[in-house]
VEXGUZA-755772 format. One line per field, with one value per residue (C-alpha): x, y, z; residue in three letters; chain. Coordinates in nm, 3 decimals, padded with zeros to 5 digits, m for minus. Layout:
px <- c(X  ...) .
py <- c(Y  ...) .
pz <- c(Z  ...) .
aa <- c(ALA  ...) .
ch <- c(A  ...) .
This chain:
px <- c(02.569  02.540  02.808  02.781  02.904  02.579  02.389  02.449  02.466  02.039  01.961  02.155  01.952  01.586  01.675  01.721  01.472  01.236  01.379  01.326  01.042  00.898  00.690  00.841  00.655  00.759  00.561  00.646  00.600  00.207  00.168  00.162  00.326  00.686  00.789  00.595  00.794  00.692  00.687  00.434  00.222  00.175  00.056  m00.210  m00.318  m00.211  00.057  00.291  00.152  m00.194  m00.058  00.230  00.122  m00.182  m00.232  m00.159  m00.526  m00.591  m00.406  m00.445  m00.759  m00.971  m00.887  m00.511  m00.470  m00.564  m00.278  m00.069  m00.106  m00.062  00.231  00.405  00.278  00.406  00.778  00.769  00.731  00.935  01.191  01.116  01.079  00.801  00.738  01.035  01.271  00.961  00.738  00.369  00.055  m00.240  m00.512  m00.375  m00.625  m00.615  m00.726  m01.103  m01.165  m01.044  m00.868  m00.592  m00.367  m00.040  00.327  00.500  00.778  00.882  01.230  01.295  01.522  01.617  01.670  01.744  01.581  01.233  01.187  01.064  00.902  00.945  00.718  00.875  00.570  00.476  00.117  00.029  m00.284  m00.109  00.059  m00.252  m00.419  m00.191  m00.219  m00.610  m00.557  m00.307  m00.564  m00.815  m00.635  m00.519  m00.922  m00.972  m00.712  m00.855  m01.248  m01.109  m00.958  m01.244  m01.505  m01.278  m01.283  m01.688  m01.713  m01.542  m01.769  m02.085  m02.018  m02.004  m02.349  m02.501  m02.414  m02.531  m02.852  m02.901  m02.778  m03.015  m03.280  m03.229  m03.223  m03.524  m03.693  m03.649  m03.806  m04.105  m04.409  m04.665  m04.696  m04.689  m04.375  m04.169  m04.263  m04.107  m03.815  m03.760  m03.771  m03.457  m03.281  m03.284  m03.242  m02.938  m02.847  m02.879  m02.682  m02.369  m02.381  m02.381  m02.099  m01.889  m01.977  m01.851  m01.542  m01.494  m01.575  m01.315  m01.021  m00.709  m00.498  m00.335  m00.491  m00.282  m00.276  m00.242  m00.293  m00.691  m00.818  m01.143  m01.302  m01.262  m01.390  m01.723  m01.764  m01.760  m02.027  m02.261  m02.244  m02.313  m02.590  m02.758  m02.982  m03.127  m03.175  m03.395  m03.573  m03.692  m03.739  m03.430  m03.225  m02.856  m02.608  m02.248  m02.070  m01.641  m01.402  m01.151  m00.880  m00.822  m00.858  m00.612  m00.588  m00.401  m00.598  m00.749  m00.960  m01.215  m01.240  m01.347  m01.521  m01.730  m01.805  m01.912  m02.157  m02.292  m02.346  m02.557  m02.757  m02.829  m02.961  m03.143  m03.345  m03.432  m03.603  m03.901  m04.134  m03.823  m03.618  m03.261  m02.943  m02.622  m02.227  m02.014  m01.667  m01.390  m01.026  m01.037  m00.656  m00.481  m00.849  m01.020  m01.433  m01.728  m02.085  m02.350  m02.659  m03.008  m03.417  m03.512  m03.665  m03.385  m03.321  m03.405  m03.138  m03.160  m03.104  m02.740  m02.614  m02.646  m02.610  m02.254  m02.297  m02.289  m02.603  m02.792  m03.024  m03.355  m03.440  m03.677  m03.347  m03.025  m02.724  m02.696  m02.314  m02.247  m02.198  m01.977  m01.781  m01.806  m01.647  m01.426  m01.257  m01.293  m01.071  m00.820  m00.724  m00.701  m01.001  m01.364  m01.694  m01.980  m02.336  m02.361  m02.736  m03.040  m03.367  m03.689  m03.880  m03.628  m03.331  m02.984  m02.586  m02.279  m01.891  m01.611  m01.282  m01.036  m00.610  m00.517  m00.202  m00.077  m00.156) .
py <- c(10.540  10.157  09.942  09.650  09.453  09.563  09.499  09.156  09.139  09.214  08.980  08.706  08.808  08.827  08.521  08.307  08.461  08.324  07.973  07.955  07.761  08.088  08.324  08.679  09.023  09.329  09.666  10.018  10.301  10.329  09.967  09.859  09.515  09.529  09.213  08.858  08.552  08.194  08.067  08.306  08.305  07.877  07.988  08.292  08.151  08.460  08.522  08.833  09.012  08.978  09.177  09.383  09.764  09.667  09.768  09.490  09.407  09.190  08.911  09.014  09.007  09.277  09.210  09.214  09.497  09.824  09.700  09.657  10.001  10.159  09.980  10.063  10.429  10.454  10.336  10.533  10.826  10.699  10.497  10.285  09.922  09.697  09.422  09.441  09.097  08.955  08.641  08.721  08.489  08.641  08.540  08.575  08.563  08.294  08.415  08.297  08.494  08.171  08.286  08.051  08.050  08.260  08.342  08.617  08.820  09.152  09.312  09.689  09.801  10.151  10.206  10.608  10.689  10.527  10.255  09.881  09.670  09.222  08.976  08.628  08.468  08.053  07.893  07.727  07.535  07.156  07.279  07.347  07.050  06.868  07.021  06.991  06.612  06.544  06.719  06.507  06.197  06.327  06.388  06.019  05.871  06.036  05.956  05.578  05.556  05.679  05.493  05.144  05.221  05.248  04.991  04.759  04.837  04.787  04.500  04.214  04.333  04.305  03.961  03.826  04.034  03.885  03.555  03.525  03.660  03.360  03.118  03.202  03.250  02.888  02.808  03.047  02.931  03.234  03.465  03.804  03.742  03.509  03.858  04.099  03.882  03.901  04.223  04.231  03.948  04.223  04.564  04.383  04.294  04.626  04.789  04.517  04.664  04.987  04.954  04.721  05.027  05.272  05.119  05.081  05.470  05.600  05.308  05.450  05.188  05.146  04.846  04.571  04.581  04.354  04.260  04.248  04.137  04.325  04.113  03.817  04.025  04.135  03.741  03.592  03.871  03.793  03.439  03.519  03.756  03.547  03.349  03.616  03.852  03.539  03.568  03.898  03.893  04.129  04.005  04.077  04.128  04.127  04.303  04.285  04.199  03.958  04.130  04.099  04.490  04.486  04.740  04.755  04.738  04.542  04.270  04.264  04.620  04.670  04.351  04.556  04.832  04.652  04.449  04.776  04.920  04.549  04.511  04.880  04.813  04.509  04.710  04.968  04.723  04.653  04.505  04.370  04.520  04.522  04.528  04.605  04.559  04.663  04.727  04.850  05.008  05.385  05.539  05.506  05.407  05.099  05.214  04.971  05.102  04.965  05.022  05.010  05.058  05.095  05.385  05.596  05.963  06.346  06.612  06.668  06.317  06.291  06.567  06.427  06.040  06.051  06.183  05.984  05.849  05.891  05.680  05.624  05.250  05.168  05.016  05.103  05.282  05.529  05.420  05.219  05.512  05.687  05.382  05.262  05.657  05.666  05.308  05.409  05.745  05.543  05.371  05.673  05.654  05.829  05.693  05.945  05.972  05.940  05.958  05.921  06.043  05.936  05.670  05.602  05.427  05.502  05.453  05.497  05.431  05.387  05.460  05.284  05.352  05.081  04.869  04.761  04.412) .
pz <- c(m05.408  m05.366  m05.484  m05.689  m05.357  m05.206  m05.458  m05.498  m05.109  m05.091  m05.397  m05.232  m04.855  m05.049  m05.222  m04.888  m04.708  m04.989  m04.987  m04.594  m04.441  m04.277  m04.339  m04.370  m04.451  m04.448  m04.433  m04.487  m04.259  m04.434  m04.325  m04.658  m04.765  m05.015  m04.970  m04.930  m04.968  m05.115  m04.744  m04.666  m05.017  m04.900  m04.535  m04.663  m05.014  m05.154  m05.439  m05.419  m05.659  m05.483  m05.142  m05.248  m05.239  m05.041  m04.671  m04.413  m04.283  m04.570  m04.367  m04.034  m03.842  m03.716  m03.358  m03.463  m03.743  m03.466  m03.236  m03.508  m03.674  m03.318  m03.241  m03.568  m03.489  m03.172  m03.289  m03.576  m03.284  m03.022  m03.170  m02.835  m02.889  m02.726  m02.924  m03.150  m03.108  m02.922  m03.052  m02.997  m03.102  m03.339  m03.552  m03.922  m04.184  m04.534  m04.896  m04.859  m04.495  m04.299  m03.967  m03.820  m03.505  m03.605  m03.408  m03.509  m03.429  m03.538  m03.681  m03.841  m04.034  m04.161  m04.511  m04.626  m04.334  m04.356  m04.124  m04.257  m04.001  m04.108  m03.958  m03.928  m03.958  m03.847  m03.867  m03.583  m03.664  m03.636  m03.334  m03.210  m03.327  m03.168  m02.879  m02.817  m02.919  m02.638  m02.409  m02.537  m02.456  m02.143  m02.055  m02.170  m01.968  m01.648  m01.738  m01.854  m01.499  m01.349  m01.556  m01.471  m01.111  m01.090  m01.397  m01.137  m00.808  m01.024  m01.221  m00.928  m00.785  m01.116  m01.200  m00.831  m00.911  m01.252  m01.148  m00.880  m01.117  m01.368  m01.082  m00.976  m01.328  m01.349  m01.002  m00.983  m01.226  m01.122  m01.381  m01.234  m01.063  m01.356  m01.565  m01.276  m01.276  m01.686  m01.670  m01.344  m01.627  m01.897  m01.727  m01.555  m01.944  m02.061  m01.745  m01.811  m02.165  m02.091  m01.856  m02.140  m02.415  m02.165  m02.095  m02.447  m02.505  m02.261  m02.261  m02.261  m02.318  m02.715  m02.957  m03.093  m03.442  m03.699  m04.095  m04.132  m04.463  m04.497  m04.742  m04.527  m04.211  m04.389  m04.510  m04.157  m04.024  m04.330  m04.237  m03.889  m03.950  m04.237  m04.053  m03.822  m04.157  m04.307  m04.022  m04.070  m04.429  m04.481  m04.837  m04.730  m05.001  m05.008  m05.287  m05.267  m05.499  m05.507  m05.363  m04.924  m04.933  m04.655  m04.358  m04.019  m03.705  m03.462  m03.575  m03.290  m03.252  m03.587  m03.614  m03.299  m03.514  m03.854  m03.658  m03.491  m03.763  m03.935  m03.638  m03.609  m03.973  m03.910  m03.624  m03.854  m04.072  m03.869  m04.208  m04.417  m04.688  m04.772  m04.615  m04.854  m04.743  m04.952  m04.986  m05.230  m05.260  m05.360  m05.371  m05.029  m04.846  m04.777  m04.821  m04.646  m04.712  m04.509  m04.655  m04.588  m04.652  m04.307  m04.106  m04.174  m03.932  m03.994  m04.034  m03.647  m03.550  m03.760  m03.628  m03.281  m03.349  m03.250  m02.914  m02.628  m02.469  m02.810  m02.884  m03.101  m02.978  m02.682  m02.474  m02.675  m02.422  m02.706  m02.679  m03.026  m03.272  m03.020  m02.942  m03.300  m03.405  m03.165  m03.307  m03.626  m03.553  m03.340  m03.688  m03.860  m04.028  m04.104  m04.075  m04.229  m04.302  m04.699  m04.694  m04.407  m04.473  m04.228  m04.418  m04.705  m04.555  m04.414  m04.604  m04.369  m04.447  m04.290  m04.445  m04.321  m04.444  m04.692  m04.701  m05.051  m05.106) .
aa <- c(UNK  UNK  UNK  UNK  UNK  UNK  UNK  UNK  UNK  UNK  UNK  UNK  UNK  UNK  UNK  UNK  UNK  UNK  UNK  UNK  UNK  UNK  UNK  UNK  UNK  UNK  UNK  UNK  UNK  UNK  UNK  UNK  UNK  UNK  UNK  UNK  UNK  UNK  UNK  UNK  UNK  UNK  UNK  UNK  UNK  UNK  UNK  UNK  UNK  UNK  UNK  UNK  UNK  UNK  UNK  UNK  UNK  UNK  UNK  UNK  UNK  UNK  UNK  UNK  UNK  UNK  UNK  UNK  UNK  UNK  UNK  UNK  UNK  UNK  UNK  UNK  UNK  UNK  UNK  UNK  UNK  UNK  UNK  UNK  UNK  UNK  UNK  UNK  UNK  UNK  UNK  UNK  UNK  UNK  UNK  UNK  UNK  UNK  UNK  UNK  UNK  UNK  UNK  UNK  UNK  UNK  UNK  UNK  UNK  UNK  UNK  UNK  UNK  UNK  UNK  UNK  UNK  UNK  UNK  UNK  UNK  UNK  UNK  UNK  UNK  UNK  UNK  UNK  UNK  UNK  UNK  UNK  UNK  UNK  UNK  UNK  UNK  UNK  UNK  UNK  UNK  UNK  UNK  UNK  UNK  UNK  UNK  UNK  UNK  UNK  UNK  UNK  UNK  UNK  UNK  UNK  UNK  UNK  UNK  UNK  UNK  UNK  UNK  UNK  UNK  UNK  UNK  UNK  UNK  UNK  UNK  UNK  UNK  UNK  UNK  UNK  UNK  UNK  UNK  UNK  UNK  UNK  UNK  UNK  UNK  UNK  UNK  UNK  UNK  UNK  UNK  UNK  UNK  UNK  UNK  UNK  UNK  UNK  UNK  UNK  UNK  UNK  UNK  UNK  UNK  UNK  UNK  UNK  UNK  UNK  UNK  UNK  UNK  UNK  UNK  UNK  UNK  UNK  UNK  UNK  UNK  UNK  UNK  UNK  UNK  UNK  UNK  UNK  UNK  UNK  UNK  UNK  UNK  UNK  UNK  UNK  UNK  UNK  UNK  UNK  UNK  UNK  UNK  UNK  UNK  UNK  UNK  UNK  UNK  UNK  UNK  UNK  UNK  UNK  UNK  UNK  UNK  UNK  UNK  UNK  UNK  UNK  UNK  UNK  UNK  UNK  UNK  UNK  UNK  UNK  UNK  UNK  UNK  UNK  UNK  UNK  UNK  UNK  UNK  UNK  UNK  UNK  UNK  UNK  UNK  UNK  UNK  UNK  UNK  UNK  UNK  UNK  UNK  UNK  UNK  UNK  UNK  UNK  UNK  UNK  UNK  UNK  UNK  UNK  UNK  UNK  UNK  UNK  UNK  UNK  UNK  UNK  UNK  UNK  UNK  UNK  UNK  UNK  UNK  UNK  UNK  UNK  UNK  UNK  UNK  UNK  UNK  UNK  UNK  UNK  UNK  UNK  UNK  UNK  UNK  UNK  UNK  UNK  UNK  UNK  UNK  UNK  UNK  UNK  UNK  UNK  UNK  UNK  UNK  UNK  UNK  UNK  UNK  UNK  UNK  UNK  UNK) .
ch <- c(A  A  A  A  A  A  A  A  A  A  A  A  A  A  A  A  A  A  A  A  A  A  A  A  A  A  A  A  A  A  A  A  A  A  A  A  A  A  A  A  A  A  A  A  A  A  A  A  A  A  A  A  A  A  A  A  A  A  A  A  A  A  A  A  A  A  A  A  A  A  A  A  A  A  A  A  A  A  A  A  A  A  A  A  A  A  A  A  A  A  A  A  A  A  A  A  A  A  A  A  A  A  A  A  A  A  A  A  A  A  A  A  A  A  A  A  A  A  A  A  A  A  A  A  A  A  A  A  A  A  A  A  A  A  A  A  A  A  A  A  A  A  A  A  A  A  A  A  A  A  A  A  A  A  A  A  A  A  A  A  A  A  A  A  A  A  A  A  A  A  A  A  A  A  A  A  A  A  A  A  A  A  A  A  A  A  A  A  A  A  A  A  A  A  A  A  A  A  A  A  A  A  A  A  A  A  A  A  A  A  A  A  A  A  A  A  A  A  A  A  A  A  A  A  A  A  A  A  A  A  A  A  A  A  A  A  A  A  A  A  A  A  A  A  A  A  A  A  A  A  A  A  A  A  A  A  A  A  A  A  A  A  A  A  A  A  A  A  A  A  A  A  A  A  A  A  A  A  A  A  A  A  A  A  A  A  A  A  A  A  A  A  A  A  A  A  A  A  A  A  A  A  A  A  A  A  A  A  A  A  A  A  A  A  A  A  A  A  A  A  A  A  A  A  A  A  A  A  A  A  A  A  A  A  A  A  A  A  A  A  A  A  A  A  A  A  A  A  A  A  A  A  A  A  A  A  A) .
């Protein structure tokens, strides 16, 4: 007979076991669940009385749940422990179907002589995240080396070729050749670009940030662009409020990708039209929309835009999205298609972390 000593002894242990930051589960001899606790409801989506009674494959997945059962099996038989005390990854399984990386390790305990096998159970999905990103910048450090090293052997040639080119652009006066010559003068342009983007794609090294009004930012780039939009019969609008809409960063970083993005809109507007900027506070973000009635892209086109060497104009790198993204993301921020359709126009934003004015 259990004493009330006992008895009070098992509320107090199921009591902290739900209170701790862990996972735990426990399964029967049928592999059937008798105890989920709150730490493990948060990690599957599921509530207690949604698993309880219910076999142990609805959070395990299929590649997992045939082990499982035969390890349990083969205990039950043998008494002879293989995984038992050890910490083993799996796929685990969230209400909704969505698998995620999972440690677990495995305890058993025998109650009145039927055994009761308890997962301590952690999700590993930021430690994994984390882990791919320091791979990722480990894989940018190396190419960013790299890239500086050849950035660095090709760069000198290039301007003695292109300033040799303009020299003699200015001395020649036959046609054929003061044509060849233009055409050295801007592929040599286009290579030093290329070369500048890339270096900006792959650098390594951190940004110096600082207080950036927004507002302000978007006002000196629609003074700077105004002129050349005239030009083309594009009507340019700028729509903030009052307020600096203040963000942390680096000013000519991000001044690099908002002008990207205007010029990339002022190409697409080959017969006129008009070009929007606008920007606006929403809860903890900073939002710019850059707007447009130009050419726009097809569904294919967006899903590749961001990929390096992508490109849609006659001599683009195909390098200012992908620089412009990976900027963006180095502030903690988004930038996102709202809406591109061929013929109709493109809108992109950036959100961008706000600081409280």
């Amino acid at each position: 007979m259990t004493s009330r000593f006992e008895s009070n002894e098992a509320i107090i242990l199921i009591r902290a076991v739900d209170d701790t930051n862990e996972g735990f589960v426990t399964i029967d001899e049928d592999h059937k669940i008798v105890h989920f606790n709150k730490a493990a409801e948060k990690i599957f989506g599921y509530t207690k009385s949604e698993v309880v009674g219910r076999d142990l494959d609805v959070i395990m997945g299929p590649s997992c749940i045939h082990d499982h059962r035969s390890a349990v099996e083969r205990y039950i038989k043998t008494r002879v422990p293989k995984r038992i005390g050890h910490e083993t990854e799996l796929v685990a399984v969230r209400k909704g179907g969505k698998k995620f990386p999972a440690s677990i390790s495995f305890s058993v305990t025998e109650i009145e002589n039927r055994l009761f096998f308890t997962g301590i159970i952690r999700d590993l999905t930021e430690i994994h995240e984390l882990r791919d990103k320091t791979k990722r910048a480990e894989r940018l450090a190396t190419i960013g080396q790299f890239v500086a090293e050849v950035t660095h052997e090709i760069k000198n040639p290039l301007m003695l070729i292109g300033g040799f080119a303009g020299q003699l652009e200015r001395e020649i006066e036959e046609k054929e050749s003061l044509k060849k010559l233009k055409i050295i003068s801007e592929e040599v342009s286009r290579l030093e670009k290329l070369l500048q983007d890339l270096g900006e794609l792959y650098r390594p090294d951190p940004m110096a940030k600082e207080e950036i009004s927004v507002r302000d930012l978007l006002k000196d780039l629609y003074a700077f662009v105004e002129d050349d939009c005239e030009g083309k019969n594009i009507n340019i609008r700028l729509e903030c409020d009052d307020s600096p809409l203040l963000v942390e960063g680096n000013q000519d970083r991000l001044r690099q990708v908002f002008l990207n993005l205007i010029k990339n809109s002022i190409d697409a507007m080959e017969n006129g039209g008009t070009l929007t900027l606008h920007c606006e506070r929403a809860g903890d973000y900073v939002k710019i929309l850059v707007k447009d009635d130009g050419c726009g892209l097809s569904e294919e086109d967006i899903q590749e835009v961001f990929s390096p060497f992508f490109t849609k104009k006659k001599h683009g790198t195909g390098l200012g999205l992908s620089v412009s993204k990976r900027i963006i993301e180095d502030h903690k921020g988004h930038i996102v298609f709202l809406k591109s359709e061929e013929g109709k126009g493109t809108e992109i934003q950036i959100s961008l972390p706000a600081l409280n004015e």
